[in-house]
N, C-alpha and C positions, 0 to 999 in steps of 0.2 A: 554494813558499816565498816567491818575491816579489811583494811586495801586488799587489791590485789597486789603482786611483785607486776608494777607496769615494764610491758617490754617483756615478759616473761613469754608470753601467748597471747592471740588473740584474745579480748573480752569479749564475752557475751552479754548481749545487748538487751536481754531478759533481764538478764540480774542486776546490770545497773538500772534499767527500768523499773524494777520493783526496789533495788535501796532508795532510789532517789523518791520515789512515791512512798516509802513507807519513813523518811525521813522527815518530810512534806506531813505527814501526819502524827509525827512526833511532835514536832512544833508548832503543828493547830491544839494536838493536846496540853501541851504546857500554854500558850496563849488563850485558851477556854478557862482553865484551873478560875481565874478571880470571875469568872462571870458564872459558875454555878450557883452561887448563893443567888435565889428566890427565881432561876431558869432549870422546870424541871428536863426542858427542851435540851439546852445546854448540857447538862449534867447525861443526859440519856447517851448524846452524841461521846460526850467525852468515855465514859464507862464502855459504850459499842468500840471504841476508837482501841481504848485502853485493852482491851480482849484479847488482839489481835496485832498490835503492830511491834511492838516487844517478841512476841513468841515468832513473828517473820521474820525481824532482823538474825533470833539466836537460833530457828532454822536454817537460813542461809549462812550463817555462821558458822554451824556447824556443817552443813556440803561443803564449804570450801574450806574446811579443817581436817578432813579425809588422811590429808596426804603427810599430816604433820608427824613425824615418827621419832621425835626428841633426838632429832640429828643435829651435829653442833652449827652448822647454818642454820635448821629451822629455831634454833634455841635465842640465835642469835637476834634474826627476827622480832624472834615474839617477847624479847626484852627492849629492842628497840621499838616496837610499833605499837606494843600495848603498856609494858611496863613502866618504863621514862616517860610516856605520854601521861600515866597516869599518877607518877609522884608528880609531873611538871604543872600536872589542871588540878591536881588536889590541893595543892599547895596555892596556887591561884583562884582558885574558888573560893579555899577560905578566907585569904586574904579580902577579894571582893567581898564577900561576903561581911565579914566582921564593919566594913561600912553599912552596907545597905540595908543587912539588920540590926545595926545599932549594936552589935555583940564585940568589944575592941579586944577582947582578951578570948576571942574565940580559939582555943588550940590547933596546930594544924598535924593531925594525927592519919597516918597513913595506915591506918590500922580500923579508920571508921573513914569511909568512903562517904564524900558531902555530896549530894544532889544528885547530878546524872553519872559522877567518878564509878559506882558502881560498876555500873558496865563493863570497864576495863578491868578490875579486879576479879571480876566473875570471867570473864574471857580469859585472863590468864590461868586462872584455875579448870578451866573445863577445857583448855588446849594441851593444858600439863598432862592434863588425864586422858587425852587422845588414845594413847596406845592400851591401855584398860580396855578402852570400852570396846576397842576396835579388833581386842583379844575374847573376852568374853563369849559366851552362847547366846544369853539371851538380853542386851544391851537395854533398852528400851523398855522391858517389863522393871531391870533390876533398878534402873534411875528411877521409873515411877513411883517406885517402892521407897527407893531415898527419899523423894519428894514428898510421899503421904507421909512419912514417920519426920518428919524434920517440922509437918504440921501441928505434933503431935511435943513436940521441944522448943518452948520458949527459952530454956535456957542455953537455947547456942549462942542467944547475942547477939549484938551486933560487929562486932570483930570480924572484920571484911565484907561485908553484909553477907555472911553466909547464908543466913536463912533464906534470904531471895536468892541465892547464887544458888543455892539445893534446890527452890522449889521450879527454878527456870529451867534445874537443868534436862528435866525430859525431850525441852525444844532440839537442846543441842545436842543430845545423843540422836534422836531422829532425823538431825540434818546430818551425822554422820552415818544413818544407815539409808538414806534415801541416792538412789542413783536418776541417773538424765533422762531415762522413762519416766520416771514415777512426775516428774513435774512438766513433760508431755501429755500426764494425763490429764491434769488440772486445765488443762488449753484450750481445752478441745470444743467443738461451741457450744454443746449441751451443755455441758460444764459453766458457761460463761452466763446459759438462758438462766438453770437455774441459780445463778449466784444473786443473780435481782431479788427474787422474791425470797431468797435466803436472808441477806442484809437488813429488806423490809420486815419482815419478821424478826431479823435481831435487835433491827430499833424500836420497834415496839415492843417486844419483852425487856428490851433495858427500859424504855418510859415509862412501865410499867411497876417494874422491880426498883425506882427510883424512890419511892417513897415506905420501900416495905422490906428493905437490904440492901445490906454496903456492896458498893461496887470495890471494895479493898483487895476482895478474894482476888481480883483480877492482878492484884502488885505483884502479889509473894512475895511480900518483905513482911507480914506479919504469923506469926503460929495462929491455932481457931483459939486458943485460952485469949491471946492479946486481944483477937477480935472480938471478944468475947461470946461467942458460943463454944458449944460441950466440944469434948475430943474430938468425937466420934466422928465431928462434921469435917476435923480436919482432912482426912483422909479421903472421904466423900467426897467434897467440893475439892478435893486435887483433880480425882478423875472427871468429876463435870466440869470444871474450867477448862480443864487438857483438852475434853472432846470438843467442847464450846470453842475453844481457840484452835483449836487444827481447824475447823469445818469453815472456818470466818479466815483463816489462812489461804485455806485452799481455796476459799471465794475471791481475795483479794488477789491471789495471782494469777485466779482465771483470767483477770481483764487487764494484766500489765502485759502490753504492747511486747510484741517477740521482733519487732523490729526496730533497726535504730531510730530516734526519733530527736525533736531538739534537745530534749534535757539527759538523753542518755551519757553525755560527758559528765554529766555531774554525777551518776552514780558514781564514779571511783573518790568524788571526793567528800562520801556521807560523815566519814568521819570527824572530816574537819567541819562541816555544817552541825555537829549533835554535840562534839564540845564550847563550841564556841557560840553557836544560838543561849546556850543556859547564862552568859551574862548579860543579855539581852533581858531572858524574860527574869533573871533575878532581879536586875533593875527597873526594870518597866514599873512594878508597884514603886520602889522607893522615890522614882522621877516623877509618879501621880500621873503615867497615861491612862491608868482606868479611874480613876477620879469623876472627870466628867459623866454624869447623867446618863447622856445620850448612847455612850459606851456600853451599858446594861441593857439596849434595849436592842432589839432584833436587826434592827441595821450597822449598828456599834457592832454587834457580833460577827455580823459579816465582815465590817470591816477591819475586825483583829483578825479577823481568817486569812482574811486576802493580804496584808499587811505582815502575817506571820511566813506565810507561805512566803511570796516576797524575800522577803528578809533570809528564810531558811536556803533557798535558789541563788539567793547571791554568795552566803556563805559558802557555796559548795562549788565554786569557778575554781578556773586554772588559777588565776591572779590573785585569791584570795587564798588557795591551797601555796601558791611560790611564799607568800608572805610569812606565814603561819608554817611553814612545814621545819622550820627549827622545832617548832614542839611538838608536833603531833607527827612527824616521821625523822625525828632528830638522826643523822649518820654520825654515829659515834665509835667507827672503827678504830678508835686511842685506847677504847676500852677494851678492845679482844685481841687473841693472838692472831696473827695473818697466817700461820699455821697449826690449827689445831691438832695436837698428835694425839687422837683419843682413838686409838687403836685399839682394836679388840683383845683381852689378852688371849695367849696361845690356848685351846681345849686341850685339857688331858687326853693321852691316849687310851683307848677303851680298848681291854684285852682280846683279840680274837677279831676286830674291827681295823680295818685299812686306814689310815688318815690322808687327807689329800694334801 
């Protein structure tokens, strides 16, 4: 989901292949949401969906945050392409919103992230923290541990949606320890055989688990007290959801295409397709396109699928990124210095040591 600097280097055509495919199933997930009640079919898919496509995007997210070292261009960056992106749709959201839910005095707080705003709030926070994790021994065990104990604290709040931002963030430290082998291994065509019967078995343990446990663990926006089970589980279900969503990661990019292909342009522009699809599906109930009968029934389903997809594909074109790129890649060089003098200051001299 977050750009590359286009023009910067060649793109790889893997990774736009998998944002654009795991975008594509962002928005069959939020187009499914109204058809679960009384489809345990539905509800199976959407849960499988939900497992894994969140924890790919803050994966790749985190590989291409590597190189972020709180230098005042990359700061510059990441206030331009996530920060103002995400006062600009928070603020727009709640506004749409306060229509289409009937809410007119709904507040617009940038301090509680509405619907998909997350995102960006959590991205800013886990790129601030780049050089932490990328100092550290052991990055990856020490997130994890954030994550089971922040299950274990309902009272962080919702104040920036921390609580999802803590329990996602194992994805993004992993994508900052995984190098360009390790996602050569996922390729490879064993790899690709067993992802079939991987999948098929995930959707049957979610069809299964559909009637006998929340598929909520998969958010991480709630602690296990809200969800109501004991503590103990919080911590537990971090580390099965984490294995469960790496395994169904690495299944889902076994099969994304390593060559260019038609929709590979549209990976650079996932981000404008995941803020701007969410007025779509917030409106779709208040216009009453799922109203109709036939919409609830297996062919209705398909064709929100096909229809979402659609729609998400278009969002993600050159012509509809030139449109929108005021807000979602605003250039606001009025705001920073054209030279920044953030020079290092001088090291003391250490007695009995040379200085250069």
């Amino acid at each position: 989901m977050p750009q590359a600097r286009e023009g910067a280097k060649e793109r790889d055509a893997f990774f736009d292949n998998a944002k654009y495919l795991a975008i594509v199933l962002v928005a069959m997930g939020h187009a499914w949401e109204p058809l679960r009640d009384g489809s345990r079919s539905v509800t199976a898919l959407y849960t499988l969906v939900y497992a894994f496509h969140m924890p790919a995007f803050i994966v790749i997210s985190g590989y291409f945050s590597r190189g972020f070292d709180a230098s005042p261009e990359r700061l510059k960056r990441l206030v331009t392409g996530v920060a103002v992106p995400y006062v600009i749709f928070e603020t727009a959201y709640t506004l749409f919103t306060r229509w289409t839910d009937q809410v007119p005095d709904r507040p617009v707080s940038l301090l509680d992230p509405l619907y998909l705003t997350w995102f960006l709030a959590a991205l800013f926070i886990w790129r601030l923290t780049t050089p932490m994790w990328r100092l550290v021994r052991r990055p990856l065990p020490l997130a994890l541990a954030v994550a089971m104990l922040a299950t274990l604290a309902p009272a962080i709040g919702k104040d920036l949606d921390l609580q999802r931002t803590l329990q996602f963030l194992p994805y993004f430290v992993l994508g900052l320890c995984l190098k360009p082998e390790h996602f050569r291994l996922v390729r490879r065509r064993e790899v690709r055989m067993l992802a079939v019967p991987v999948f098929l078995c995930a959707f049957v343990a979610a069809y299964w688990a559909v009637p006998r446990m929340t598929g909520a663990w998969f958010y991480h926006r709630d602690s296990a007290q809200e969800l109501g089970a004991p503590a103990w589980s919080g911590p537990v279900m971090t580390l099965v959801t984490f294995g469960c969503s790496l395994l169904l990661v690495a299944c889902f990019l076994a099969w994304v295409p390593r060559r260019r292909m038609w929709f590979t342009v549209l990976g650079a522009g996932t981000l404008y397709g995941y803020l701007l699809h969410g007025f779509l599906a917030q409106g779709a109930k208040f216009w009453g396109w799922y109203d109709p009968a036939w919409i609830h029934r297996p062919p209705g389903a398909i064709a929100v699928t096909v229809v979402a997809a659609g729609i998400i594909t278009v969002l993600c074109t050159p012509p509809v990124r030139r449109v929108f790129r005021f807000a979602v890649e605003p250039r606001i060089t009025w705001a920073f210095r054209r030279s920044p003098s953030y020079a290092p200051a001088p090291r003391a001299a250490v007695p009995g040591r040379r200085t250069m």
